[in-house]
C-alpha positions, 0 to 999 in steps of 0.5 A, spaced: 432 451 872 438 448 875 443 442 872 439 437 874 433 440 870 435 441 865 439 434 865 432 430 866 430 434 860 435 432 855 434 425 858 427 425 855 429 429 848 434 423 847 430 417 848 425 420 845 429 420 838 433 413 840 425 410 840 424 414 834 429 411 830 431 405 832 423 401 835 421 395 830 415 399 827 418 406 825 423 401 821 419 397 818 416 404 816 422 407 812 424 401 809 417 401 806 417 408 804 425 406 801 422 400 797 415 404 794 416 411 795 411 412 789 405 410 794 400 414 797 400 415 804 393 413 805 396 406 800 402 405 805 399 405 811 395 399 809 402 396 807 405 398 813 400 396 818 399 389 814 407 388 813 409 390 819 404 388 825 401 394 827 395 393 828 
């Protein structure tokens, strides 16, 4: 692979991490996860999915 390949590659990698973390839903998410970290995932995905307006 040449250096342009390889760039492109670590270019993707990288927004897909930055997308990861920093998106509204995925931060939603883990603050919910913090707040209640005794709920089931079945029960937090509701919450989740009411709260944070992903529907």
């Amino acid at each position: 692979m040449d250096k342009k390949t390889l760039f492109i590659i670590a270019a993707i990698i990288v927004a897909g991490i930055m997308y990861s973390n920093f998106n509204p839903y995925a931060s939603c998410k883990r603050d919910l996860k913090r707040a209640y970290p005794d709920l089931d995932n079945q029960v937090l995905a509701l919450l989740a999915a009411d709260q944070c307006g992903k529907k």
